[in-house]
Each structure stands twice: as structure tokens, then as C-alpha cells.
Backbone and ligand atoms as CSV (ligand in chain L), in Angstrom:
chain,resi,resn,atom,element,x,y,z
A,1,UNK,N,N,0.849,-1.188,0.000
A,1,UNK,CA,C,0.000,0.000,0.000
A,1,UNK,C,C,0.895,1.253,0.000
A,2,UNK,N,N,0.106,1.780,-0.828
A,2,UNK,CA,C,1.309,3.648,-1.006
A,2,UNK,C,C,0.563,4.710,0.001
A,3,UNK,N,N,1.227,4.958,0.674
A,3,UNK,CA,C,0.950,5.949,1.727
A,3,UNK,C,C,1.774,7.382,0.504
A,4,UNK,N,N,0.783,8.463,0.732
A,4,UNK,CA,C,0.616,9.948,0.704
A,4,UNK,C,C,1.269,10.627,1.948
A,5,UNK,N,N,2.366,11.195,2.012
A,5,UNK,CA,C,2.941,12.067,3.085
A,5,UNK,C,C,2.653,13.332,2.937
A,6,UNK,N,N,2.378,14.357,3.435
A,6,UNK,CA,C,2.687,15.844,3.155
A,6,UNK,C,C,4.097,15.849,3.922
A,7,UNK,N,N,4.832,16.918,2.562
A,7,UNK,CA,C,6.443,17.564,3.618
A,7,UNK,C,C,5.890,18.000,4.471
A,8,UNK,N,N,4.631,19.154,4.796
A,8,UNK,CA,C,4.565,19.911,5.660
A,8,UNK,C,C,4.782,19.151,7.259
A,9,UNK,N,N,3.809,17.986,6.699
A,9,UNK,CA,C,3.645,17.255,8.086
A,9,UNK,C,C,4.835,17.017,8.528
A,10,UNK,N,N,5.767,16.782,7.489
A,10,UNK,CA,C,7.151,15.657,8.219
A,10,UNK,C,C,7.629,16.395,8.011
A,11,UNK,N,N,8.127,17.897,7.955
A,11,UNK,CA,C,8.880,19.164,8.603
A,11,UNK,C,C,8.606,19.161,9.974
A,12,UNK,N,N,7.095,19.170,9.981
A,12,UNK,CA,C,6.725,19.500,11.610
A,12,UNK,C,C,7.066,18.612,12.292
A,13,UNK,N,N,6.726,17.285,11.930
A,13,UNK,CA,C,6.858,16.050,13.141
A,13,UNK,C,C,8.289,15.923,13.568
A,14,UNK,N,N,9.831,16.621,12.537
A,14,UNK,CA,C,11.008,16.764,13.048
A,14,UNK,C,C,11.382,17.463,13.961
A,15,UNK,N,N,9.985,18.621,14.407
A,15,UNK,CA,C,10.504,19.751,14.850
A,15,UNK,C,C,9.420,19.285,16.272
A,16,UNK,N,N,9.008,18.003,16.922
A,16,UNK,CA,C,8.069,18.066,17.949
A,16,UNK,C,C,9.114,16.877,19.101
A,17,UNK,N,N,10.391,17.281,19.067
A,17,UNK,CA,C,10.969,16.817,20.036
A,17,UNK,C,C,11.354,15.510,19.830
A,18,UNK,N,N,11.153,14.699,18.964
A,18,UNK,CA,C,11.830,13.289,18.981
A,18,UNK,C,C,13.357,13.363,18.916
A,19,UNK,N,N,13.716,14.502,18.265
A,19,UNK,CA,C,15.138,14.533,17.553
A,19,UNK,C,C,15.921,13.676,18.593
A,20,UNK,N,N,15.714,13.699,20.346
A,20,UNK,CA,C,16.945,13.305,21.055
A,20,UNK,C,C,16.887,14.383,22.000
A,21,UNK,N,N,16.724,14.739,23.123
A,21,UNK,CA,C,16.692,15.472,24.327
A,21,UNK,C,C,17.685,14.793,25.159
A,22,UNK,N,N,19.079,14.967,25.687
A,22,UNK,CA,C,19.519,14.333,26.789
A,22,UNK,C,C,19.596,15.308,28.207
A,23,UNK,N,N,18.973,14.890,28.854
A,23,UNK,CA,C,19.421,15.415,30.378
A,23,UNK,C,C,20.160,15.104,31.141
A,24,UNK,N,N,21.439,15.740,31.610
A,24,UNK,CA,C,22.245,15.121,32.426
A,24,UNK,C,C,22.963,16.560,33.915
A,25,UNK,N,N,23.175,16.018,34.560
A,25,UNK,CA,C,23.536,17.240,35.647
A,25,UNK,C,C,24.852,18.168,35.606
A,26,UNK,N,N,25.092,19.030,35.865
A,26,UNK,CA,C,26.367,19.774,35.288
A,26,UNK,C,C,27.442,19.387,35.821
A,27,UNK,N,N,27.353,18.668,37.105
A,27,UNK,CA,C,28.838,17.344,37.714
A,27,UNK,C,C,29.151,16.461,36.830
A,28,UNK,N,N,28.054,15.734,36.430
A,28,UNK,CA,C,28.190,14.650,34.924
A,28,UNK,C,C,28.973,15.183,33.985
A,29,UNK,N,N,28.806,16.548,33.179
A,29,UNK,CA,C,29.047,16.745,32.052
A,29,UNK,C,C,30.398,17.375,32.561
A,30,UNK,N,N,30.674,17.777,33.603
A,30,UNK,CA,C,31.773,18.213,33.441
A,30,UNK,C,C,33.194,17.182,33.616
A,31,UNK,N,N,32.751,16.245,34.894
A,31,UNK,CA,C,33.376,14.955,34.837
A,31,UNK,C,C,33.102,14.533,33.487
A,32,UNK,N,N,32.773,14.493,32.963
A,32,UNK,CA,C,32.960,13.625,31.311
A,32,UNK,C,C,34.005,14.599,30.936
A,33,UNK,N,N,33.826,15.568,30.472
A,33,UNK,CA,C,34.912,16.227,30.290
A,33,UNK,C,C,35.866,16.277,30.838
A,34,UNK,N,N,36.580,16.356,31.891
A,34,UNK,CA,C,37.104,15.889,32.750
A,34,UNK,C,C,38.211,14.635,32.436
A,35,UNK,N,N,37.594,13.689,32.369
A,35,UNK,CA,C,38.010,12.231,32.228
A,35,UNK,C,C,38.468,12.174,30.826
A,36,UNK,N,N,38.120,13.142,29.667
A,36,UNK,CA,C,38.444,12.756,28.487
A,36,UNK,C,C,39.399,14.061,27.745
A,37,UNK,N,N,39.727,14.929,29.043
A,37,UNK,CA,C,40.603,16.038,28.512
A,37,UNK,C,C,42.114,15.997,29.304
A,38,UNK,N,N,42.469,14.853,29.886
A,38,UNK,CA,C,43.205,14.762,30.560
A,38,UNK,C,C,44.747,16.056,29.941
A,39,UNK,N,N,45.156,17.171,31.150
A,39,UNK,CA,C,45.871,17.761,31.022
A,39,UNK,C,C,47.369,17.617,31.375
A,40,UNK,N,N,48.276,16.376,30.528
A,40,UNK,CA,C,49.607,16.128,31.652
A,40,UNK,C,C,50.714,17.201,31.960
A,41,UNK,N,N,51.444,17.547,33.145
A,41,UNK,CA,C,52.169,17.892,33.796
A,41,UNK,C,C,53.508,17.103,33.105
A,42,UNK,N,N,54.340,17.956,31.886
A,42,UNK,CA,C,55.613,17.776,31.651
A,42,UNK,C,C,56.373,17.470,32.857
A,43,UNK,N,N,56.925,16.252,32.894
A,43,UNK,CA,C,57.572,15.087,33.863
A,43,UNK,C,C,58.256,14.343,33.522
A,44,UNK,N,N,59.510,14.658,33.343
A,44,UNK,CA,C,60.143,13.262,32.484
A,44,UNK,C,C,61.149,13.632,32.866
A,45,UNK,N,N,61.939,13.113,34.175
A,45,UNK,CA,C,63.142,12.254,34.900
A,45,UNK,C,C,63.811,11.441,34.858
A,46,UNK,N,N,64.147,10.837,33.639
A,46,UNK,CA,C,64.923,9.707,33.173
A,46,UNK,C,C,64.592,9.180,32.059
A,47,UNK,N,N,65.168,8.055,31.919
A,47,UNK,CA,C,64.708,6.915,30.134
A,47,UNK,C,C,63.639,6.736,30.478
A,48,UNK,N,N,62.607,6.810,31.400
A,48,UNK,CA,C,61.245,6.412,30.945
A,48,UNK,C,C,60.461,7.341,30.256
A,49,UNK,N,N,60.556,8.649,30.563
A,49,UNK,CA,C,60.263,10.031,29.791
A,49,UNK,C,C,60.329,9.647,28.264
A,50,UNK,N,N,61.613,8.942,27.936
A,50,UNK,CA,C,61.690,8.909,25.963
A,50,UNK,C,C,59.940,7.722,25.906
A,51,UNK,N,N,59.834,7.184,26.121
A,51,UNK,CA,C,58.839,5.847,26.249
A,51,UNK,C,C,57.215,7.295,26.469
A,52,UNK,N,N,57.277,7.991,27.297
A,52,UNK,CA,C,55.879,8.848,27.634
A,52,UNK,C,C,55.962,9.834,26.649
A,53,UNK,N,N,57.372,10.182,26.044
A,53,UNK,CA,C,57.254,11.317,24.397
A,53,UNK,C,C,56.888,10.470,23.458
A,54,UNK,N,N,57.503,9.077,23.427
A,54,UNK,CA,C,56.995,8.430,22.326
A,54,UNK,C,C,55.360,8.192,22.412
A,55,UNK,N,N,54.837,8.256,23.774
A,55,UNK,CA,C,53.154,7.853,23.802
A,55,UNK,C,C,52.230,8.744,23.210
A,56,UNK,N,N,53.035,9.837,23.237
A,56,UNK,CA,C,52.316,11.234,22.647
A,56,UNK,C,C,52.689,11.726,21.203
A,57,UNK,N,N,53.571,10.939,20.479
A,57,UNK,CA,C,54.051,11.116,19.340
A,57,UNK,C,C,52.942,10.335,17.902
A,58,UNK,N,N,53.631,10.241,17.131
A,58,UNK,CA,C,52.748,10.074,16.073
A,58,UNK,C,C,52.027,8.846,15.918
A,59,UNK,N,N,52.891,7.999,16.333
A,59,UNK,CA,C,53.112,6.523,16.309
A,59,UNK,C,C,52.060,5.696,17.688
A,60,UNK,N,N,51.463,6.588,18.621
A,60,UNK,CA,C,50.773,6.104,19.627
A,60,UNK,C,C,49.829,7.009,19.767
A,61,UNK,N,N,50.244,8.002,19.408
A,61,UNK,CA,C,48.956,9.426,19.575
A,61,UNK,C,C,47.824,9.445,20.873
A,62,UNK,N,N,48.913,9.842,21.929
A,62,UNK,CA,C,48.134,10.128,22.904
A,62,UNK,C,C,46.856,11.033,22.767
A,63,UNK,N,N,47.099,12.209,22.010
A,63,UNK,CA,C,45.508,12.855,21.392
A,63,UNK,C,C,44.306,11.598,21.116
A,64,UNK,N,N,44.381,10.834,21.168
A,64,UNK,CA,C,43.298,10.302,20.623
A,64,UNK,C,C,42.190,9.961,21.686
A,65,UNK,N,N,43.047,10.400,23.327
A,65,UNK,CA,C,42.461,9.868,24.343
A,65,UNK,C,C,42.118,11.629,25.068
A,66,UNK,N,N,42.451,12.174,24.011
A,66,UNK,CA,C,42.841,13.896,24.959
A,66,UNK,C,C,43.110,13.954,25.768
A,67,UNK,N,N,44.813,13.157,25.934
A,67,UNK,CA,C,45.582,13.847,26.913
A,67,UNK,C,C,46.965,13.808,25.845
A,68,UNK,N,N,46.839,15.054,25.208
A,68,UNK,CA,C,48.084,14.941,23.907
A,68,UNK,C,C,48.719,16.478,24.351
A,69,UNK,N,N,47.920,17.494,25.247
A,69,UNK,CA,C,48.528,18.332,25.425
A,69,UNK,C,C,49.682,18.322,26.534
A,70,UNK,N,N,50.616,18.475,27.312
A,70,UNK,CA,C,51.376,18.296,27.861
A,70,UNK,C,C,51.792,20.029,28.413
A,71,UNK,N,N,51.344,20.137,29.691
A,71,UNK,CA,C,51.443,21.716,29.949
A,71,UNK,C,C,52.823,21.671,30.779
A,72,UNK,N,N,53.251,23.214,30.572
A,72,UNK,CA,C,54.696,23.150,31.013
A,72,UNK,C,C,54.450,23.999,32.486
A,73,UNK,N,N,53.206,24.399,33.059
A,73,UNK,CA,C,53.120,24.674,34.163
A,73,UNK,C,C,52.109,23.625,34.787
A,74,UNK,N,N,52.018,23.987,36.396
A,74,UNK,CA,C,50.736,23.070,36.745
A,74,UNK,C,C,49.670,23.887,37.047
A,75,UNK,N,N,49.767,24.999,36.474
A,75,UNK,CA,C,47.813,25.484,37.195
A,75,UNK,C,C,47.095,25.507,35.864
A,76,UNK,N,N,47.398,24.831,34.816
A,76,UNK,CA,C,46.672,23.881,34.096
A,76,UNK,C,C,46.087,22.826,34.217
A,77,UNK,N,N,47.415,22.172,34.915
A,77,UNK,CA,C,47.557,20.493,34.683
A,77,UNK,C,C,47.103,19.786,35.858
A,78,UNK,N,N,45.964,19.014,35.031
A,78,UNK,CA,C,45.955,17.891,36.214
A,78,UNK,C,C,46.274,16.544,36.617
A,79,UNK,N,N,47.020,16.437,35.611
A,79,UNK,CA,C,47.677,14.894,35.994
A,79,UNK,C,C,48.927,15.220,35.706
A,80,UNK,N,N,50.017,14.659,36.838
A,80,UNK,CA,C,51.638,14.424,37.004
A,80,UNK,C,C,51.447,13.266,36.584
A,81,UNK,N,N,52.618,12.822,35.346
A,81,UNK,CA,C,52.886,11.526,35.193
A,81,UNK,C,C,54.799,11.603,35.348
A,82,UNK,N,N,54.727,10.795,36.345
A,82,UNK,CA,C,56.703,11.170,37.038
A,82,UNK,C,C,56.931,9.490,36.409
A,83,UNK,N,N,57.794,10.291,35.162
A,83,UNK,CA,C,58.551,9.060,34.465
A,83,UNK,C,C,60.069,8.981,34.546
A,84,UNK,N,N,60.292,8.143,35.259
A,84,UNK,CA,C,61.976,8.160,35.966
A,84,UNK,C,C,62.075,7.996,36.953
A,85,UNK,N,N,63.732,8.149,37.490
A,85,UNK,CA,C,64.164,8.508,38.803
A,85,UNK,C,C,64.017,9.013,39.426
A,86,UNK,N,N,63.501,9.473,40.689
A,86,UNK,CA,C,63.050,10.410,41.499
A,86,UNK,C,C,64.549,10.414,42.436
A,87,UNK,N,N,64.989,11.506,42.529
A,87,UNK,CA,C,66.236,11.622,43.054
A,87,UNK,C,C,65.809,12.289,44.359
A,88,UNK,N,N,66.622,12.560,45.256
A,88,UNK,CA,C,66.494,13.104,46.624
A,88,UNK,C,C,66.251,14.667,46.613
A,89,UNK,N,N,67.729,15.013,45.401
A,89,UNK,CA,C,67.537,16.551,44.859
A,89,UNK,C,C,66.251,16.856,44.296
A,90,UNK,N,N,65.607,15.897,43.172
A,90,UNK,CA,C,64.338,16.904,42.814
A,90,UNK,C,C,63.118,16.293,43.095
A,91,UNK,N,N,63.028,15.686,44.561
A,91,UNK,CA,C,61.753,16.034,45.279
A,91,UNK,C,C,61.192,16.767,45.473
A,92,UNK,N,N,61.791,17.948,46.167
A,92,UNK,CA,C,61.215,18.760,46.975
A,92,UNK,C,C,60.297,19.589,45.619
A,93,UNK,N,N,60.742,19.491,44.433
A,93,UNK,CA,C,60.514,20.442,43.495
A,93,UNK,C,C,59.279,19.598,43.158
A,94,UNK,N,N,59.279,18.327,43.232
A,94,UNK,CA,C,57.920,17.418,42.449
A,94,UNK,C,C,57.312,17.543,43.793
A,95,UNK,N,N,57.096,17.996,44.553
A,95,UNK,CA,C,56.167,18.083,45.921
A,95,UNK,C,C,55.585,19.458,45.553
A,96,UNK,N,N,56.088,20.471,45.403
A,96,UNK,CA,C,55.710,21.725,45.068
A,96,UNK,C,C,54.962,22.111,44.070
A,97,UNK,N,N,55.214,21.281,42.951
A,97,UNK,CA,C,54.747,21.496,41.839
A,97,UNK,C,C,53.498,20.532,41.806
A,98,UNK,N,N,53.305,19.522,42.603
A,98,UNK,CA,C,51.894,18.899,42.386
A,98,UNK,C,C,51.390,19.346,43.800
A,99,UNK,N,N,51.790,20.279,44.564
A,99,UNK,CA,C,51.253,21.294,45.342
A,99,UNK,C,C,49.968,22.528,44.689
A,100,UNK,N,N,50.608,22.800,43.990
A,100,UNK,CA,C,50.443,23.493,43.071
A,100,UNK,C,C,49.247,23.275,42.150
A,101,UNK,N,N,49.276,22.037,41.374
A,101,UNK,CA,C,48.303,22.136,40.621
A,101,UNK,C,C,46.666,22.107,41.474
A,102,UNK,N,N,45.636,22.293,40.451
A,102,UNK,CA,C,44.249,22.656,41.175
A,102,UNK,C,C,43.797,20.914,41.030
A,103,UNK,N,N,43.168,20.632,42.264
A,103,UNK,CA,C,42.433,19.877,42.212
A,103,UNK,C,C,40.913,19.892,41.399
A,104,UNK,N,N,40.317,18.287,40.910
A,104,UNK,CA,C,40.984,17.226,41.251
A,104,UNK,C,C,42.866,17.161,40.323
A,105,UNK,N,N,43.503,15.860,41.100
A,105,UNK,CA,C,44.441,15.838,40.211
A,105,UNK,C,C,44.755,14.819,40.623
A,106,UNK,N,N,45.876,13.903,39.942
A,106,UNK,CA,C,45.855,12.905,39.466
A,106,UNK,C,C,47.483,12.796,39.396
A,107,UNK,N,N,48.304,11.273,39.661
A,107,UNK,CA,C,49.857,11.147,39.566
A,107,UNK,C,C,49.883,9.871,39.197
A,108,UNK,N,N,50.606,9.345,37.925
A,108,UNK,CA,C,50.946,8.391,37.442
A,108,UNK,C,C,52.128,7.624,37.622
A,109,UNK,N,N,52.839,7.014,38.556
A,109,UNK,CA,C,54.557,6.371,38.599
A,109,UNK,C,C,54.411,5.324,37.773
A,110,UNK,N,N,55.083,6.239,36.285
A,110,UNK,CA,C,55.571,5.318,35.138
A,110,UNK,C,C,57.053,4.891,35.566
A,111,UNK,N,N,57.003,3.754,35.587
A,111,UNK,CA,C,58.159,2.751,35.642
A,111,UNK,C,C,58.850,2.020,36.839
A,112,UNK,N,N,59.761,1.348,36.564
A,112,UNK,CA,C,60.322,0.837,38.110
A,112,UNK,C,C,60.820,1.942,38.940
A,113,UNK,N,N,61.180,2.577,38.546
A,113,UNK,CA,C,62.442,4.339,39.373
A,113,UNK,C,C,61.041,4.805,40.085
A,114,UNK,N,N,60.265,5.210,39.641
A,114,UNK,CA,C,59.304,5.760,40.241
A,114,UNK,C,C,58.238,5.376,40.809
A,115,UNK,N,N,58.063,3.967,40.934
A,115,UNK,CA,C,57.209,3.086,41.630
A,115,UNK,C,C,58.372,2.163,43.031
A,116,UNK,N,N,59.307,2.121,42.417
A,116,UNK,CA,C,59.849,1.583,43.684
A,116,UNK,C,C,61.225,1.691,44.319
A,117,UNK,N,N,61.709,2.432,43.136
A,117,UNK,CA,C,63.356,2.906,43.254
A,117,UNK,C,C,63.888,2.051,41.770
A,118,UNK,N,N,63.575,0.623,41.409
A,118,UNK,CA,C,63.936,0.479,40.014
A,118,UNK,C,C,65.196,-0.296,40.365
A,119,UNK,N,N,66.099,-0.197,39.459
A,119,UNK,CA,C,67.463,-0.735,39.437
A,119,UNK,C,C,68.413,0.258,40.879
A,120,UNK,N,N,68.011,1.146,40.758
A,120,UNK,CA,C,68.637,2.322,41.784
A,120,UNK,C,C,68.588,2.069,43.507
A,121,UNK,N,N,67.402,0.861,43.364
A,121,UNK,CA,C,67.111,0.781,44.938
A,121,UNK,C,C,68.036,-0.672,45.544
A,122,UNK,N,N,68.986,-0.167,46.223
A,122,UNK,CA,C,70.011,-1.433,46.891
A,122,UNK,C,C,70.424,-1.014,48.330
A,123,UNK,N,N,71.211,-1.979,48.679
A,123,UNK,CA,C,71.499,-1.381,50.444
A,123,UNK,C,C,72.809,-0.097,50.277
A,124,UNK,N,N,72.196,0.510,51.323
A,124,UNK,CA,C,73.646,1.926,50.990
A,124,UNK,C,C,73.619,2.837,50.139
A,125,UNK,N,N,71.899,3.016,49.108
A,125,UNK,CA,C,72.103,4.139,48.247
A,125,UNK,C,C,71.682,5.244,48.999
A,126,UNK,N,N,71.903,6.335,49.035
A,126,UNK,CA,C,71.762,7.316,49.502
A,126,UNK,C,C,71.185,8.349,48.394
A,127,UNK,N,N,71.101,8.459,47.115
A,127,UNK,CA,C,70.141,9.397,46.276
A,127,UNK,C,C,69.025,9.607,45.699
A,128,UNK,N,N,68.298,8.278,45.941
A,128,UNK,CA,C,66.978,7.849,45.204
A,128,UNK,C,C,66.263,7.892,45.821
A,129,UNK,N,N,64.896,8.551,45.661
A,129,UNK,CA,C,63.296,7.902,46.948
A,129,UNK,C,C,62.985,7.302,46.335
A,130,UNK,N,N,62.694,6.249,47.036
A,130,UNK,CA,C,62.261,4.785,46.228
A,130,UNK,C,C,60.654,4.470,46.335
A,131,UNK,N,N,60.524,5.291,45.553
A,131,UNK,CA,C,58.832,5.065,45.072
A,131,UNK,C,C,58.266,6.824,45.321
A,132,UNK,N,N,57.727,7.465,44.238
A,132,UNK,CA,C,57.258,8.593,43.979
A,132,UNK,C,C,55.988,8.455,45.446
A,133,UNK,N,N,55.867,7.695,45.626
A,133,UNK,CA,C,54.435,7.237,46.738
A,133,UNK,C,C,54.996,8.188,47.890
A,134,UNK,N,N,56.193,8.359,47.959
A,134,UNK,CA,C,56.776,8.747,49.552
A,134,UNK,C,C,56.556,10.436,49.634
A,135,UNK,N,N,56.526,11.139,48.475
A,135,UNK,CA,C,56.132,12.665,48.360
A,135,UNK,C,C,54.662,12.845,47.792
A,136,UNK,N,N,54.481,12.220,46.985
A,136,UNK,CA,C,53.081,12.640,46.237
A,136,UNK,C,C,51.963,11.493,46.064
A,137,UNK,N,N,50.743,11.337,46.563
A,137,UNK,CA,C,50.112,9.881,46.458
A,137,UNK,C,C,49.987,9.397,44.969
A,138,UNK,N,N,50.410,8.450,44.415
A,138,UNK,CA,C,50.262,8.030,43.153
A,138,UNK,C,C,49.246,7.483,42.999
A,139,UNK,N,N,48.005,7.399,41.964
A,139,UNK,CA,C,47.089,6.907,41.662
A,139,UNK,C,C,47.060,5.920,40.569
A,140,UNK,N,N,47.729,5.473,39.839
A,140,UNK,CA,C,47.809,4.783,38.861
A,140,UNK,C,C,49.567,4.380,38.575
A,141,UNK,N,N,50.126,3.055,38.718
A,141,UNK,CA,C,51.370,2.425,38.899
A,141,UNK,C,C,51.240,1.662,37.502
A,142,UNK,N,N,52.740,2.194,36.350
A,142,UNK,CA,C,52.859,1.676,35.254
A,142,UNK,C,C,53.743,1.115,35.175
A,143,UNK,N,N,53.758,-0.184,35.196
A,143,UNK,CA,C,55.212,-1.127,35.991
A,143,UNK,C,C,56.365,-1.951,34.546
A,144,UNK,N,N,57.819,-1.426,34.563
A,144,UNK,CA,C,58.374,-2.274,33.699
A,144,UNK,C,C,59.570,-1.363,33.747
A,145,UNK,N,N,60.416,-1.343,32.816
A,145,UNK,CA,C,61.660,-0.735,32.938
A,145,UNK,C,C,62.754,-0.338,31.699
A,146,UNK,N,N,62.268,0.014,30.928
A,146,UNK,CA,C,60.547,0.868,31.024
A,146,UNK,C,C,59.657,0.120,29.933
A,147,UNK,N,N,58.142,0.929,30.942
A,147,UNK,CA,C,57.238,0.133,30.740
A,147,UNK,C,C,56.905,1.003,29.134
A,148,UNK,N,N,56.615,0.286,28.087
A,148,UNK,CA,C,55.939,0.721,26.796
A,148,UNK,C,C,55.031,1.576,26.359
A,149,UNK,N,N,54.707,2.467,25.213
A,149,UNK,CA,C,54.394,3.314,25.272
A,149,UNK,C,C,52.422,3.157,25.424
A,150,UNK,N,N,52.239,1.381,25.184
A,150,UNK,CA,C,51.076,1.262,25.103
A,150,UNK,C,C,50.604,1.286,26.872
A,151,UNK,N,N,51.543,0.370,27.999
A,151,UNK,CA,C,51.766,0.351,29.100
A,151,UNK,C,C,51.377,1.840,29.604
A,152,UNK,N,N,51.629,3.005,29.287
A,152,UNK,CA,C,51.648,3.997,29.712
A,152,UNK,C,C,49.559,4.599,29.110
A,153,UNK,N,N,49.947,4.140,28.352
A,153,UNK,CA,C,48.392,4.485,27.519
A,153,UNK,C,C,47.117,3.312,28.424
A,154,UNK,N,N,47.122,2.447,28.742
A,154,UNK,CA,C,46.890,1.818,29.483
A,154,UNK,C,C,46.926,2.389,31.167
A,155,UNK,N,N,47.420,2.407,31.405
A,155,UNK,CA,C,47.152,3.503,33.083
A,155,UNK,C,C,46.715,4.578,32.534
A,156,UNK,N,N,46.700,5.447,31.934
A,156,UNK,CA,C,45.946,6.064,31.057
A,156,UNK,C,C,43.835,6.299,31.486
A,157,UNK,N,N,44.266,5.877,30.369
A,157,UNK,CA,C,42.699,4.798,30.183
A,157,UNK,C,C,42.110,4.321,31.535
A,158,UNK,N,N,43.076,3.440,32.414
A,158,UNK,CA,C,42.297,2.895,33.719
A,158,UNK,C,C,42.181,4.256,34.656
A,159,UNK,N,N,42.791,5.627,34.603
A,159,UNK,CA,C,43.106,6.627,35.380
A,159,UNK,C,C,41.615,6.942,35.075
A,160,UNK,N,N,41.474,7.149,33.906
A,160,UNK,CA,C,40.146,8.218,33.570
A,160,UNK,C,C,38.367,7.801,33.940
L,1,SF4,S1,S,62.486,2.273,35.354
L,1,SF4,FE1,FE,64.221,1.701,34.032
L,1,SF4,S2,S,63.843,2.817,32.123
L,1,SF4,FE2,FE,62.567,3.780,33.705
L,1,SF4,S3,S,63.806,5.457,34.509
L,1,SF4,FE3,FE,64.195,3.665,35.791
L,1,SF4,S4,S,66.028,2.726,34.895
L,1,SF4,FE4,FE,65.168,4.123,33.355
């Protein structure tokens, strides 16, 4: 059977609200945003740093998760990702600086150096804090030595 439409009608019937209405609360939408604009805190303390440039490079394209920008201050940034050695000397400076940023915020210890001291942690060292955990609470632990650029994209992902 051939049904007769008028456009007029089916102009109007586009315009009586079916299109899709979503309601959601302005905590929601901004946490969504939030979770999918991730802002990282330039951090890179050792060979694991080449592994977190490569995550953001062409070849892994951290943009794809929007966290491709990488701010060189922290009252941008809300996620520290401390890739490397954490030395005794530049604690005090990674305490300050994720002092600093605005909550919420967020710290990633990419690799062995920064999750537990790494190769660096033995009896009698005296320059390493052995585990970023001891100045700043870490929320997400990316474990290897170093751990890969997908490894890093992966805590990533489980962070958000
Ligand atoms: S965990 Fe291994 S690769 Fe990463 S900073 Fe330490 S020594 Fe370098």
C-alpha cells in the first residue's frame, strides 16, 4: 500500500521533540569532560620520559584519548605523570609542583624508578626515593623498565 505524506507534516513532526533530548547534571558533564581532557604535567626524569614522548608522538597518539597536550606549568595540569628517577635533589621540586596544581588531580609512577626505586634501589644508596608514593600519592602504577608506550596508555585509560 502507497501511503501519501505531506512535507509539511514531516517538517513538523522533526521539529516536535523526537530529535533526542539528553538530560544530564552539570557534575556529569563536566566529569565527562574531565576524564576525556586529561591535562599532563611535563615530567620526564629519566629513560622512561623517551617511552611517555613516544606515547604522545605520532606513532601512539596520545591525542586520541585527549591527553596529547602536555602543559609546562601546573595550574593547568591535572595529571603528574613522574617518568623516571626520582632523586632526593628533585623532590622537593615534584612536591611543590603537584602542590600546586588545582584539584581534582591525578599522579601516574611510570616505571620501576618511580614506583619503587627500580634498578637504583640497593642497600647503601643514599640518592633515590624509592617510590614517587613517599612525596606525592600516586594513583595509577605503570610497571616495567621501562614500561611501553602502550603500558603507559593503558594507566591512562584505567586513570580516567
Ligand atoms: S624504570 Fe628503568 S627505564 Fe625507567 S627510569 Fe628507571 S632505569 Fe630508566
Amino acid at each position: 500500500m502507497e501511503m501519501n505524506v505531506n512535507p509539511q507534516q514531516a517538517a513538523a513532526h522533526q521539529k516536535d521533540g523526537l530529535m533526542g533530548v539528553v538530560f544530564a547534571s552539570l557534575e556529569k558533564l563536566l566529569n565527562i569532560g574531565r576524564a576525556n581532557s586529561l591535562w599532563p604535567l611535563t615530567f620526564g626524569l629519566h629513560c622512561c620520559a623517551i617511552e611517555m614522548m613516544a606515547a604522545s608522538a605520532s606513532r601512539f597518539d596520545l591525542d586520541r584519548f585527549g591527553a596529547g597536550v602536555f602543559r609546562g606549568s601546573p595550574r593547568q595540569a591535572d595529571l603528574m605523570i613522574v617518568a623516571g628517577t626520582v632523586s632526593r635533589k628533585m623532590a622537593p621540586r615534584i612536591k611543590m609542583l603537584y602542590d600546586q596544581m588545582p584539584a581534582p588531580k591525578y599522579v601516574i609512577a611510570m616505571g620501576g624508578c618511580a614506583m619503587w626505586g627500580g634498578p637504583y634501589q640497593y642497600d647503601g644508596q643514599y640518592a633515590i626515593i624509592e617510590g614517587v608514593d613517599r612525596i606525592v600519592p600516586a594513583d595509577v602504577h605503570v610497571p616495567g623498565c621501562p614500561p611501553r608506550p602502550e603500558g603507559l596508555i593503558e594507566g591512562l585509560l584505567s586513570s580516567a
